[in-house]
C-alpha positions in Angstrom: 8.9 -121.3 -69.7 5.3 -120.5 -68.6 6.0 -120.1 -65.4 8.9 -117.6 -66.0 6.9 -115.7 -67.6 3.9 -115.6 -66.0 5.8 -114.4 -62.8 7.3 -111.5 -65.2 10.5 -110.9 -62.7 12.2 -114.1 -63.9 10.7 -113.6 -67.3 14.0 -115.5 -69.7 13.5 -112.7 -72.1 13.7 -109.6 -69.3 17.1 -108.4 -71.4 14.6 -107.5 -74.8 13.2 -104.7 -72.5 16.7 -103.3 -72.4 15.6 -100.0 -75.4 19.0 -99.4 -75.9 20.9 -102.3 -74.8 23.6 -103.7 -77.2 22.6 -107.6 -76.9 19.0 -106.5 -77.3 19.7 -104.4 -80.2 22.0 -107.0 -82.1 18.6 -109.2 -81.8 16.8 -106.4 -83.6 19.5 -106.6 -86.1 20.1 -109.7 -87.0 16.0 -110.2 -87.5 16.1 -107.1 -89.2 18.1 -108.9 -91.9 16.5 -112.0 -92.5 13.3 -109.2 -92.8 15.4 -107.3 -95.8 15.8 -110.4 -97.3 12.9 -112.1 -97.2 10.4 -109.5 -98.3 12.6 -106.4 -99.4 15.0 -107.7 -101.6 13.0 -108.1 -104.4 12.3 -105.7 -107.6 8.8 -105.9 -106.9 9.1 -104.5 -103.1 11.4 -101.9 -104.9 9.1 -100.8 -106.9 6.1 -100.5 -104.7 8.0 -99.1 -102.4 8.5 -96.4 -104.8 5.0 -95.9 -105.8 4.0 -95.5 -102.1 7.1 -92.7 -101.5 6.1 -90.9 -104.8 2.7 -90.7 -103.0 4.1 -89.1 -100.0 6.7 -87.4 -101.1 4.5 -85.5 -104.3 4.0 -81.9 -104.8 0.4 -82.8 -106.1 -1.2 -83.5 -102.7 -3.0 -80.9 -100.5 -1.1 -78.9 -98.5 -3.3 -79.0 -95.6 -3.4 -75.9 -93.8 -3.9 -74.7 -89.8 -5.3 -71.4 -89.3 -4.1 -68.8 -87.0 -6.4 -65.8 -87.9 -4.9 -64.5 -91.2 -2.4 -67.1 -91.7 -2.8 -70.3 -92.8 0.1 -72.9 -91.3 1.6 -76.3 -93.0 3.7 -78.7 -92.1 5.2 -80.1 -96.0 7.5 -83.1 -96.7 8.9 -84.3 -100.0 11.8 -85.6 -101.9 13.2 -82.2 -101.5 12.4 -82.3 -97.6 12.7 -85.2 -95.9 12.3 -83.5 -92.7 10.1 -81.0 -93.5 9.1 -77.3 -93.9 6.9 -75.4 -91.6 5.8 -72.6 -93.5 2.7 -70.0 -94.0 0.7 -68.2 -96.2 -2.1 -66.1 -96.7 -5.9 -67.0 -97.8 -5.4 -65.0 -100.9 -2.6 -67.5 -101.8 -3.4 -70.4 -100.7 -6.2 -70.6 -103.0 -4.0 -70.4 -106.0 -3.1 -73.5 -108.0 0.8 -72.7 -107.2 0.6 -70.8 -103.7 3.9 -68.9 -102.8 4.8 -70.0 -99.2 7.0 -68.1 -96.5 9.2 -70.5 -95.1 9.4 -70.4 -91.5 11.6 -73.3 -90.4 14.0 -75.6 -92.7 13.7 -78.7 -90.6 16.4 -80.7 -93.0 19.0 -77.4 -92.4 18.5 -77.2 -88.9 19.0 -80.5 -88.2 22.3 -80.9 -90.8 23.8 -77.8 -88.9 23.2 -79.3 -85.9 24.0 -82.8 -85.9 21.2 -84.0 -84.9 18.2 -86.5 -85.9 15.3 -83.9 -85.4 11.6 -85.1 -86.3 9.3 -82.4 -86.2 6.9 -82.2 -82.9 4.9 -79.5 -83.5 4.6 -75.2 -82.9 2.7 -72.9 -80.5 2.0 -70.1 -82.3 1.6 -66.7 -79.6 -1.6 -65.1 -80.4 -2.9 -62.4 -81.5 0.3 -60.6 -83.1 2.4 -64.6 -83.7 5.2 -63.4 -83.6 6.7 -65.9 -81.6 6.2 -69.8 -81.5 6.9 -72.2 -79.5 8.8 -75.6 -81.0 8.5 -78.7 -80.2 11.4 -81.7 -82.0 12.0 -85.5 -80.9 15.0 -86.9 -81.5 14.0 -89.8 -84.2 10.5 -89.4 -83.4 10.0 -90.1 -79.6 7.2 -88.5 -77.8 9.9 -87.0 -75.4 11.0 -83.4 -77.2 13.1 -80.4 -76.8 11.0 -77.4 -77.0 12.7 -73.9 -78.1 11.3 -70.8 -78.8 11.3 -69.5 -82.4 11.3 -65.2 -83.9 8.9 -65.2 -86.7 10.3 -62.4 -87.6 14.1 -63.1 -87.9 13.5 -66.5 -88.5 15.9 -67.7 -85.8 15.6 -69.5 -82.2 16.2 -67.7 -79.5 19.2 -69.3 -77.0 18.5 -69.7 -73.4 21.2 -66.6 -72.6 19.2 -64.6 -74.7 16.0 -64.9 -73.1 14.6 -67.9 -75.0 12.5 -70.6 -73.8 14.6 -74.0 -73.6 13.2 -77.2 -72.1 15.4 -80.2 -72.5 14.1 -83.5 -73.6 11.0 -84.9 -71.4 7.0 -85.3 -72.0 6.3 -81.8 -71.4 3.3 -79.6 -71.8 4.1 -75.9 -72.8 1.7 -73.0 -73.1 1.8 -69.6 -73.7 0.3 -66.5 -71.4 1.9 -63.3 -73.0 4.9 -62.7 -74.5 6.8 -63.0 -71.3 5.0 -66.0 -69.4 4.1 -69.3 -70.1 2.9 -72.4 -68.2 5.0 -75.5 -68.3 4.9 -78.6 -66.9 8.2 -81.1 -67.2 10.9 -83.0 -65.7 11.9 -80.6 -62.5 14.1 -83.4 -61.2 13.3 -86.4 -58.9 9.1 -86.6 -58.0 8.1 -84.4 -60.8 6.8 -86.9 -63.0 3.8 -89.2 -62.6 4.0 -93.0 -62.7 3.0 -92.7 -66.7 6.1 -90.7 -67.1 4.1 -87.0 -67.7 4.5 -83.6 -66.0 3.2 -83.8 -62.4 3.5 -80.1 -61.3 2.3 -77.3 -63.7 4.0 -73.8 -62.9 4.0 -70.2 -64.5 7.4 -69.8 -66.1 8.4 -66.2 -66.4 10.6 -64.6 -69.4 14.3 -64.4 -68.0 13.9 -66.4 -65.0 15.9 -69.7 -64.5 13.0 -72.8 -64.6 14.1 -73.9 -61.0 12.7 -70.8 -59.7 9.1 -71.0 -61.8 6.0 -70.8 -59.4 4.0 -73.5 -58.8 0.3 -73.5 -59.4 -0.8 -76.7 -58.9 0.6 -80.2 -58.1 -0.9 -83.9 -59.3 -0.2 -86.9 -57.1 2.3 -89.6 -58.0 -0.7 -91.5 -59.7 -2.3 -89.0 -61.7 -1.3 -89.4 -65.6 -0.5 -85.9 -66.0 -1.6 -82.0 -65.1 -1.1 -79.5 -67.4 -2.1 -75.5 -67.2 -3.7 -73.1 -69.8 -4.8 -69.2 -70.7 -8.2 -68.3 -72.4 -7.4 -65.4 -73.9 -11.0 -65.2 -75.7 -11.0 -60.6 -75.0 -13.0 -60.0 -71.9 -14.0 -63.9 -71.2 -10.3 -64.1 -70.1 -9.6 -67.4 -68.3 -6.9 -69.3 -66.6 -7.4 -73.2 -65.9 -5.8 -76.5 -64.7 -6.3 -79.9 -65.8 -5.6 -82.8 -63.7 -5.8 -86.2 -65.7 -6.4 -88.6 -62.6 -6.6 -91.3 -65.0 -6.6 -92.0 -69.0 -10.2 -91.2 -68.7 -11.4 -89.0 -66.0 -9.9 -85.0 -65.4 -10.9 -82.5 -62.7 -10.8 -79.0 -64.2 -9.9 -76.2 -61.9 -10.2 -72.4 -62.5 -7.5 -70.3 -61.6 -9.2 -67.4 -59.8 -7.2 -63.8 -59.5 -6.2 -64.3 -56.5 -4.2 -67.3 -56.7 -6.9 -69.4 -55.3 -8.5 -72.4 -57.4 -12.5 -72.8 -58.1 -13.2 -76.6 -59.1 -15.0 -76.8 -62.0 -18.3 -79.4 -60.8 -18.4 -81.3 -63.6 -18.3 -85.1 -64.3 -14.7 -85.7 -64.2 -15.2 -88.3 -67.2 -17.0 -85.8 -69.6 -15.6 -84.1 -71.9 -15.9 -79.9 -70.8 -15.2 -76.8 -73.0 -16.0 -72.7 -72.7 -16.7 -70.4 -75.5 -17.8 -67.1 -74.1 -20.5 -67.3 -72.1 -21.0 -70.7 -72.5 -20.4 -73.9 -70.8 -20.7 -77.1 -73.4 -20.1 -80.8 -71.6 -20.2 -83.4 -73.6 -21.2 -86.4 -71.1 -19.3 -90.0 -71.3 -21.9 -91.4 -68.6 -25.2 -90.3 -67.6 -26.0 -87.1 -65.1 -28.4 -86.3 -62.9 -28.3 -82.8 -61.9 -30.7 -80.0 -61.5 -33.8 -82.5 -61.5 -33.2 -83.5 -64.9 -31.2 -86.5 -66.3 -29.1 -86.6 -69.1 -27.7 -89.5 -71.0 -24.1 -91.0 -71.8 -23.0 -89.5 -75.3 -25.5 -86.1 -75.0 -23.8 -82.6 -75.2 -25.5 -80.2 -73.4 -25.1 -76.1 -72.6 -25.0 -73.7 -70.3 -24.4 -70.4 -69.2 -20.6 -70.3 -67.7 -21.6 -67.6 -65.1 -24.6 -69.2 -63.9 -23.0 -72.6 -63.5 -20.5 -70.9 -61.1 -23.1 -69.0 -59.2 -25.0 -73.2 -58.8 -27.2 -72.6 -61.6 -27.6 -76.0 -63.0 -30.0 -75.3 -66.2 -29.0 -77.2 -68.8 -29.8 -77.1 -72.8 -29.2 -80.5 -75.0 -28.0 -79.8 -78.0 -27.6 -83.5 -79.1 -28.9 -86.7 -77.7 -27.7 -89.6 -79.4 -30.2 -92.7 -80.3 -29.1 -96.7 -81.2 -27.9 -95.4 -84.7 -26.0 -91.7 -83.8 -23.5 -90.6 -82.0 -21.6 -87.5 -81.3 -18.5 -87.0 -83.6 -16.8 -83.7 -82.9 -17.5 -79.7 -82.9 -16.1 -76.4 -83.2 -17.3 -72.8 -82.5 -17.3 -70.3 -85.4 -17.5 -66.8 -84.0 -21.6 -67.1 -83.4 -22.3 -71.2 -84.1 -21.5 -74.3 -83.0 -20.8 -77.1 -85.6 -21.5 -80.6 -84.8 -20.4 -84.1 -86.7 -22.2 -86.8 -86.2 -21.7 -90.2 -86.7 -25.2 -91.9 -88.1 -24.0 -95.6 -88.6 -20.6 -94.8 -89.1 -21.3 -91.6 -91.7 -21.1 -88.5 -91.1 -23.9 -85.7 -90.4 -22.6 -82.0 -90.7 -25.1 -79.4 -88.2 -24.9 -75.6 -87.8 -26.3 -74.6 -84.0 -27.3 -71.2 -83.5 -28.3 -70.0 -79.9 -31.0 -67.0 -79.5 -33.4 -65.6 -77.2 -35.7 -68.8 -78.0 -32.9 -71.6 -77.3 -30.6 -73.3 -79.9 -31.6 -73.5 -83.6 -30.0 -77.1 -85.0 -30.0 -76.9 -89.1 -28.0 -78.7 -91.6 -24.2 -77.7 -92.3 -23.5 -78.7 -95.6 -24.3 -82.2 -97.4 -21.7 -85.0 -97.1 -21.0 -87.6 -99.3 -22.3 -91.7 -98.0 -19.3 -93.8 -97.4 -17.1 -91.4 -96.9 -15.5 -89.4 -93.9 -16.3 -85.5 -94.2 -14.5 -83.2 -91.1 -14.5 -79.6 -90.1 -11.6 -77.9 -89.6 -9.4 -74.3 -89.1 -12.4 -73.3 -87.1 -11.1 -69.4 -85.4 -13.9 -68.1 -83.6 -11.8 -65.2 -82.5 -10.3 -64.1 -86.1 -12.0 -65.8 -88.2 -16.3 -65.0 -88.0 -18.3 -67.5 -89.1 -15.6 -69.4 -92.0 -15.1 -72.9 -92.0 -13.1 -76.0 -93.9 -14.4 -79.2 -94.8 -12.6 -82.0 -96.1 -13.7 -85.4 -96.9 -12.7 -88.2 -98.6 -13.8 -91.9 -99.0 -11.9 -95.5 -98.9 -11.5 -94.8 -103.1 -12.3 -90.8 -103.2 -9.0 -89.3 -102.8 -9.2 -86.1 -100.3 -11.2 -82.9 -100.9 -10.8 -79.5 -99.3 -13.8 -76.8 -99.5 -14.5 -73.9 -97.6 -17.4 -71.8 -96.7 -19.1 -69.9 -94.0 -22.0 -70.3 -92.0 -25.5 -69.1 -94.6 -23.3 -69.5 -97.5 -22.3 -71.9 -100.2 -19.9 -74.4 -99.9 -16.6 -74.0 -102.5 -14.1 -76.8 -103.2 -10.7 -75.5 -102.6 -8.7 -78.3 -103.4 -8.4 -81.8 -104.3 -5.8 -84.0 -104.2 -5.5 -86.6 -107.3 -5.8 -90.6 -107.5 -2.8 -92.2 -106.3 -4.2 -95.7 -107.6 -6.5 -96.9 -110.2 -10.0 -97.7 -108.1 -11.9 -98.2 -111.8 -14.7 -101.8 -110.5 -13.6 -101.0 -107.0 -16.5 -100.7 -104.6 -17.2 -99.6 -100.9 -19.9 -101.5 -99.0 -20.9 -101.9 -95.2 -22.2 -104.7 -93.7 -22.7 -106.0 -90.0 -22.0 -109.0 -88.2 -23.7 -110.3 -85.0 -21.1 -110.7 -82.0 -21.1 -113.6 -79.8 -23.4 -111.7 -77.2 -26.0 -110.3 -80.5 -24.2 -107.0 -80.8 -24.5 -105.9 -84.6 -21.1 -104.9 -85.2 -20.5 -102.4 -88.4 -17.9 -103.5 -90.9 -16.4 -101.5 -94.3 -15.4 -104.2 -97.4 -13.7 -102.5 -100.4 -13.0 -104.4 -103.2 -13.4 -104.9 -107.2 -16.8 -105.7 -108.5 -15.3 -108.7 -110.2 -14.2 -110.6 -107.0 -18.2 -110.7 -105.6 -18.1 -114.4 -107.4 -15.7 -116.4 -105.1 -13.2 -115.5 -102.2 -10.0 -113.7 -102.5 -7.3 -112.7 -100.6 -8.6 -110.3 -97.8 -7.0 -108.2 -95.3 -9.1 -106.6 -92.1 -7.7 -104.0 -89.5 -9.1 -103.3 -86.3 -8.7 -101.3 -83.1 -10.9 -101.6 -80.6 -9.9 -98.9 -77.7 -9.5 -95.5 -76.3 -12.9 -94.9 -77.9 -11.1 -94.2 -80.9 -13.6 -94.2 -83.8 -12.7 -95.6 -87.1 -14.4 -93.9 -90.5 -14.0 -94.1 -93.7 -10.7 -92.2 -95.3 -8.5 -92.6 -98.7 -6.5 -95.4 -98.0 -3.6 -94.9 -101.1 -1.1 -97.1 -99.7 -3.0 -99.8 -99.0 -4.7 -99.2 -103.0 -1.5 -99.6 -104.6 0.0 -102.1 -102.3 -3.2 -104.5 -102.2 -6.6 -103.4 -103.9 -5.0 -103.1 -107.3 -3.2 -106.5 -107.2 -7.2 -107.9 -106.6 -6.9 -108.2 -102.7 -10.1 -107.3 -100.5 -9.9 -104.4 -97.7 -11.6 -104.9 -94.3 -12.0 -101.5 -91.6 -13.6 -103.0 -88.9 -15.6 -101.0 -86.5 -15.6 -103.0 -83.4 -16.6 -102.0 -79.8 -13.7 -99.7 -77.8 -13.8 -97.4 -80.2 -16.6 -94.3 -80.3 -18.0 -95.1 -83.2 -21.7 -95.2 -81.4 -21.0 -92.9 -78.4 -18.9 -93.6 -75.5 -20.9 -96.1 -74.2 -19.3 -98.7 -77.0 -15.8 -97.8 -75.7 -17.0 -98.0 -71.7 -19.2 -101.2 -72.1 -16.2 -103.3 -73.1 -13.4 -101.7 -70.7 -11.6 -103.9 -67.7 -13.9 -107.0 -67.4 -15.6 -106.7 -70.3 -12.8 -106.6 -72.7 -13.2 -109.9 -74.4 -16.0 -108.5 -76.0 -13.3 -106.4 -78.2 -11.6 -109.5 -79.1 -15.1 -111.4 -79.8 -16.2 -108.6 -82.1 -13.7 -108.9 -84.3 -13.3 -112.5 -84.7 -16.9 -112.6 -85.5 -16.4 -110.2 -88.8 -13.9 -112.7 -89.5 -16.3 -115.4 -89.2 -18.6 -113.3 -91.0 -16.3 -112.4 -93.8 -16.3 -116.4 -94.5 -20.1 -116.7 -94.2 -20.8 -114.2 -96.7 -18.1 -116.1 -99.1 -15.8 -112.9 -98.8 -12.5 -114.6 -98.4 -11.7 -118.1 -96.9 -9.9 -118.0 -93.2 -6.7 -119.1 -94.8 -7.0 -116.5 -97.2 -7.3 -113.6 -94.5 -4.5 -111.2 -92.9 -5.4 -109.2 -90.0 -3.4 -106.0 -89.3 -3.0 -103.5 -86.1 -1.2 -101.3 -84.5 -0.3 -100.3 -80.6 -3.8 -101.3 -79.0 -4.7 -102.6 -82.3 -1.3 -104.7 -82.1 -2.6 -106.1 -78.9 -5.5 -106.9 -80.8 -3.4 -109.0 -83.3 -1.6 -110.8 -80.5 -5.0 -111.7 -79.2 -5.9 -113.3 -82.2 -3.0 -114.8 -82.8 -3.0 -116.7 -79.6 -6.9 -117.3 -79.2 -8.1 -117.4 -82.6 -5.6 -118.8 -84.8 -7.9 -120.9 -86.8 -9.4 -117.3 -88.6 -6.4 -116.5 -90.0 -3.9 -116.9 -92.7 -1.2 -114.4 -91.8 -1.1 -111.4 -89.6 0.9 -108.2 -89.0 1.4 -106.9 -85.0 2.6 -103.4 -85.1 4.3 -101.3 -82.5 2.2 -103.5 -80.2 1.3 -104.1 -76.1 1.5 -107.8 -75.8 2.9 -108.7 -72.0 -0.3 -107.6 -70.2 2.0 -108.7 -67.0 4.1 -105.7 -67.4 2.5 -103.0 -69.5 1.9 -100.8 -66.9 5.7 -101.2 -65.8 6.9 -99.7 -69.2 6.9 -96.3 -70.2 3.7 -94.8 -70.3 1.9 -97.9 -69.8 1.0 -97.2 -66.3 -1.8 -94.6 -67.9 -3.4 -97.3 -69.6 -4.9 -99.3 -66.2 -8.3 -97.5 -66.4 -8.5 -99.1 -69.9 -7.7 -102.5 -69.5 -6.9 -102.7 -65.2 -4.3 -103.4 -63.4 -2.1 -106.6 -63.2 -1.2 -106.4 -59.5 -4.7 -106.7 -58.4 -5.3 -111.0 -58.7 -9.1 -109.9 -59.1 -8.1 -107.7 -62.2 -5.8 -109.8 -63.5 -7.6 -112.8 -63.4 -9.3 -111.6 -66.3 -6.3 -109.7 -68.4 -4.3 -113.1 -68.0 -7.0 -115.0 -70.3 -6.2 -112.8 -73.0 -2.5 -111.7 -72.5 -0.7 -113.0 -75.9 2.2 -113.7 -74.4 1.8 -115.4 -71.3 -0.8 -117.6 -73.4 2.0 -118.3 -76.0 3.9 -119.1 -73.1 1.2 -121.8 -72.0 0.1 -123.0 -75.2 1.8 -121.7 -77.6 4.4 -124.8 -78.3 1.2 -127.0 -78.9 -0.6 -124.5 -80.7 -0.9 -124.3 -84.6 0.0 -120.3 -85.5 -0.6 -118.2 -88.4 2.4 -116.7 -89.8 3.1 -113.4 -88.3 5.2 -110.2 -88.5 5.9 -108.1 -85.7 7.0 -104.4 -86.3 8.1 -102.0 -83.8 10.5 -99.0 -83.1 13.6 -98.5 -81.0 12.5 -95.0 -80.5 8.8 -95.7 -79.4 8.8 -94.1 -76.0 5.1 -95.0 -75.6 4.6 -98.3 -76.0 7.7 -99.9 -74.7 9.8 -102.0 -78.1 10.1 -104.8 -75.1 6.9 -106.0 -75.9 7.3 -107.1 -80.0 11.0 -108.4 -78.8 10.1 -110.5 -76.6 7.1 -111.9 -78.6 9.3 -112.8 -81.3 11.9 -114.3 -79.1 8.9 -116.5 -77.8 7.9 -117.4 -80.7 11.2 -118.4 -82.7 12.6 -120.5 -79.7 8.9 -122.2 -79.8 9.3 -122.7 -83.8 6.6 -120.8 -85.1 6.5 -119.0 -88.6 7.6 -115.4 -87.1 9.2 -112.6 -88.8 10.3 -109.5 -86.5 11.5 -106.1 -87.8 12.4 -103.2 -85.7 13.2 -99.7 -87.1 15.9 -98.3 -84.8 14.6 -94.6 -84.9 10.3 -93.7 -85.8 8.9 -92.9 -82.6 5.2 -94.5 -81.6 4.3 -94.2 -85.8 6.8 -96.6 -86.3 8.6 -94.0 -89.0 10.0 -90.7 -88.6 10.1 -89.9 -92.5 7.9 -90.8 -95.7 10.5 -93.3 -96.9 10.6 -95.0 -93.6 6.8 -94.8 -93.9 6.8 -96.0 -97.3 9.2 -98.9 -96.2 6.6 -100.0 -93.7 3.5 -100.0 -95.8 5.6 -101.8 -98.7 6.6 -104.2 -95.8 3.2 -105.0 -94.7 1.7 -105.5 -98.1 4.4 -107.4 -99.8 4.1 -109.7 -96.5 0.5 -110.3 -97.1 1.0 -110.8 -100.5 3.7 -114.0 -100.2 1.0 -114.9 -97.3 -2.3 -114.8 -98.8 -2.0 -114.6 -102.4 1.4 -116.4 -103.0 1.2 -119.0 -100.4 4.6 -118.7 -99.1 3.9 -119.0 -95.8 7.1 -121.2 -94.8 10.2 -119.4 -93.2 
């Protein structure tokens, strides 16, 4: 067995990579039952599960808007509207208790009329008069969609033989130029793709032209992840630009100049770059030297856009982060910059003003402690100096408030408690890593359970420096807080959480540190009397699913149960399958014996294949989705295959449509979430723990 798998080609489980394979997909279904029947046959699944879809499904929670100058954009589901309604309204209405909504697109009618499974991808509205948008559906939730282009005005598509934009199905990136260009990038034919499966050639697409005769602007190589093109329309700071993702995390922008010629942008191709006017903001991912000055990993700094391209190199920090801070996000209102920050995993809101004297930094608005607060529907060109806010906490349901920049903040909305957090409590603590790292942990649970251990369940992620903060949490509050259970959000290194430097320091080599971080809160959550190891349930998704399989197969002895969603898991072949190939600058790449010398001591399922007959396992449930097209549905198949012929205690379900989310609907969402809990619940509360 190990040695089949370990050489991947003769791998005794190859067939479960087979997506849509019949023998691969009666596997799915036969495990699918004993799933039903296990843990969703039972009046109490039923009725959580109807608590969680009442959730999603309500009229009561915020309708969360997306500006586009004087129209405010949603995206609703419900009961009513499974598949959704993408609608508008004005600011005048939306403020109303009862808004009335113009109704764009009927997602449920088109897709009845047409036969077809549509999940909603997404719109490009054309600015300034939006009158046209460009749509974006997968089929059951894939990242693969059709694009078509929509009349606001008629409220119709417009077919190909009319005029109409039409891609087909493929990864494609879409933009628009005027009313009668656009730049796309998608599946020409044979060599237009890159290796990760994303467009490799960006052209300008003109209105009534057939896409085989689009112009080419630029073309990738073979082993970029993807290149994309854009328009600036910003009046008189007009700019066109392309972006070529060499890998996951490192992009060389390029100016398109009149002429057809290109002007490299000489920035660090790992920073993140942006343009507002005259300005030039980088936000650095590594330290810079340039100019005679040195700037660190995590700083954002400006400068003037013209002067950079004449070889100016005078730059202005605008934030330096220190041990405790880090960079969160920002936005440009019509004359300031907005920065979050992230001061141990909180967040800071600042207003930035530039003048004749430099930059003016000032507080934004105050922000609640444990608790997440964003800003949002920023429109520098429509919108002046107006802003959103919303924040919420792990037990504070979501709150939406306005304002503008030297004015008061006004709640807008909020949306109301979905479970009952009377006793329950948010704190943060930190455990100490196996190399000293402090590593920041959230613990929310009732007052009452401080005495003696209960049942406890932790997530993690741990990549992509994906930062983790505080947010409502309302199906894991009815599913698990309010029957007593404790919830863990863990905070460990991969993430951004403290600048990019706690996602770079634990890339490639270093990974194990990921893996080490969280086992140590585990640990920790012991020490401090929190729960007892066979008492705790670990949960994660995608990279946080590899994450799971990692402590499944190297920590087993911190755990009482754990859930593996939508997950990598045969490091041998990830970067064979789908769009795992633009993953290699995160954790490296297989073929190389130096780099995978080190992925092969944490790969979960060539070390199940090695030990995992010998080894004692937590139970665990895998989850995944037929129609993931990003992380390939091979990995959780074969995983439980493994696993069932070695006899451990493993539970598999595989929703045949849901995309990367694992659910293309609330009710398949609700299904999940009621899936998860009730399976912690038999685990960690119940004991039931045997097959």
């Amino acid at each position: 067995m190990s040695g089949g798998v370990q050489d991947s080609e003769n791998d005794p489980y190859l067939w479960l990579e087979e997506v849509t394979g019949e023998r691969a997909l009666d596997f799915a279904r036969a495990h699918n039952e004993v799933v039903m029947e296990r843990f969703a046959a039972s009046d109490r699944f039923d009725a959580l599960q109807h608590r969680i879809l009442d959730m999603l499904d309500t009229d009561t929670k915020i309708a969360f808007p997306g500006r586009r100058g004087q129209w405010l954009y949603n995206f609703w589901r419900d009961a009513a509207h499974p598949r959704g309604l993408w609608r508008r309204t004005t600011f005048a209405e939306y403020v109303k208790a009862e808004p009335e909504w113009d109704v764009l697109i009927d997602l449920d009618a088109v897709a009845a009329a047409e036969d077809e499974n549509w999940v909603w991808g997404g719109a490009g509205v054309l600015r300034p008069d939006q009158s046209r948008a460009l749509i974006s559906l997968s089929r059951g939730g894939a990242d693969a969609k059709v694009v078509r282009e929509f009349d606001m005005r008629t409220r119709e598509f417009i077919a190909p033989e009319e005029g109409g934009y039409f891609l087909p199905e493929a990864k494609s990136r879409i933009s628009w130029i005027d009313i009668d260009s656009v730049y796309v990038g998608t599946d020409f034919g044979p060599g237009s793709l890159t290796g990760s499966g994303y467009p490799r050639i960006a052209k300008r697409w003109r209105r009534g032209t057939p896409l085989d005769t689009a112009e080419t602007v630029f073309e990738g190589a073979v082993t970029d992840v993807s290149v994309s093109a854009g328009y600036d329309r910003t009046p008189g700071y007009e700019r066109h630009y392309i972006a070529q993702a060499t890998d996951f995390f490192h992009e060389e922008v390029f100016l398109l100049e009149a002429d057809g010629s290109r002007t490299h942008l000489e920035t660090p191709s790992d920073a993140d770059e942006s343009w507002y006017k005259e300005w030039l903001l980088v936000r650095l991912k590594s330290p810079w030297e340039v100019g005679g000055h040195s700037y660190p990993a995590g700083a954002l700094i400006a400068t003037n856009f013209a002067a950079f391209r004449a070889g100016g190199r005078d730059f202005e920090v605008l934030f330096e982060p220190d041990a405790h801070t880090s960079l969160h996000g920002y936005g440009w209102t019509e004359n300031h910059l907005l920065l979050v920050t992230l001061e141990d995993v909180q967040t800071k809101l600042y207003v930035l003003t530039p003048g004749d004297e430099g930059w003016r930094t000032e507080p934004l608005a105050e922000t609640p402690a444990m608790a997440t607060t964003g800003i949002m529907n920023l429109d520098p060109l429509e919108g002046g100096d107006d802003y959103m806010l919303m924040t919420s906490g792990f037990t504070t349901p979501t709150t939406l408030l306005a304002g503008s920049v030297g004015a008061p903040v006004t709640e807008w909305k909020q949306e109301p408690e979905f479970f009952d957090a009377t006793g329950i409590e948010t704190e943060q603590f930190f455990a100490r890593s196996d190399d000293g790292t402090s590593i920041p942990y959230f613990v929310i649970r009732h007052r009452d359970t401080r005495d003696a251990p209960a049942p406890t369940v932790m997530s993690g992620y741990g990549g992509f420096e994906v930062s983790r903060t505080p947010g409502y949490g309302g199906a894991s509050g009815i599913g698990w807080l309010e029957q007593g259970g404790t919830y863990v959000m863990t905070n460990i290194r991969g993430g951004g959480e403290y600048g990019p430097q706690w996602h770079t320091s634990v890339q490639k080599e270093n990974r194990h540190k990921v893996y080490e971080d969280f086992s140590s809160i585990a640990r920790d959550l012991v020490a401090r009397g929190i729960t007892t190891a066979d008492r705790l349930g670990a949960v994660g998704g995608s990279n946080g699913g590899l994450l799971m399989g990692v402590m499944l197969t190297r920590y087993p002895e911190l755990f009482g149960a754990i859930v593996c969603q939508v997950p990598l898991l045969d490091m041998r072949r990830y970067h064979r399958l789908l769009a795992g190939a633009s993953w290699v600058a995160e954790y490296g790449d297989p073929d190389i014996p130096e780099e995978w010398a080190y992925i092969s001591r944490y790969s979960p399922y060539q070390r199940a294949a090695e030990t995992g007959a010998d080894a004692t396992y937590p139970p665990i449930l895998l989850t995944t989705s037929t129609r993931d097209d990003r992380v390939h549905p091979g990995h959780a198949r074969k995983m439980a295959a493994l696993l069932e012929a070695q006899g451990h205690r493993v539970w598999y379900h595989e929703n045949i449509e849901g995309g990367h989310g694992g659910a293309a609907d609330n009710k398949q969402s609700a299904f999940q979430a009621a899936l998860i809990y009730e399976f912690f619940t038999q685990m960690l509360i119940e004991g039931r723990t045997t097959k």
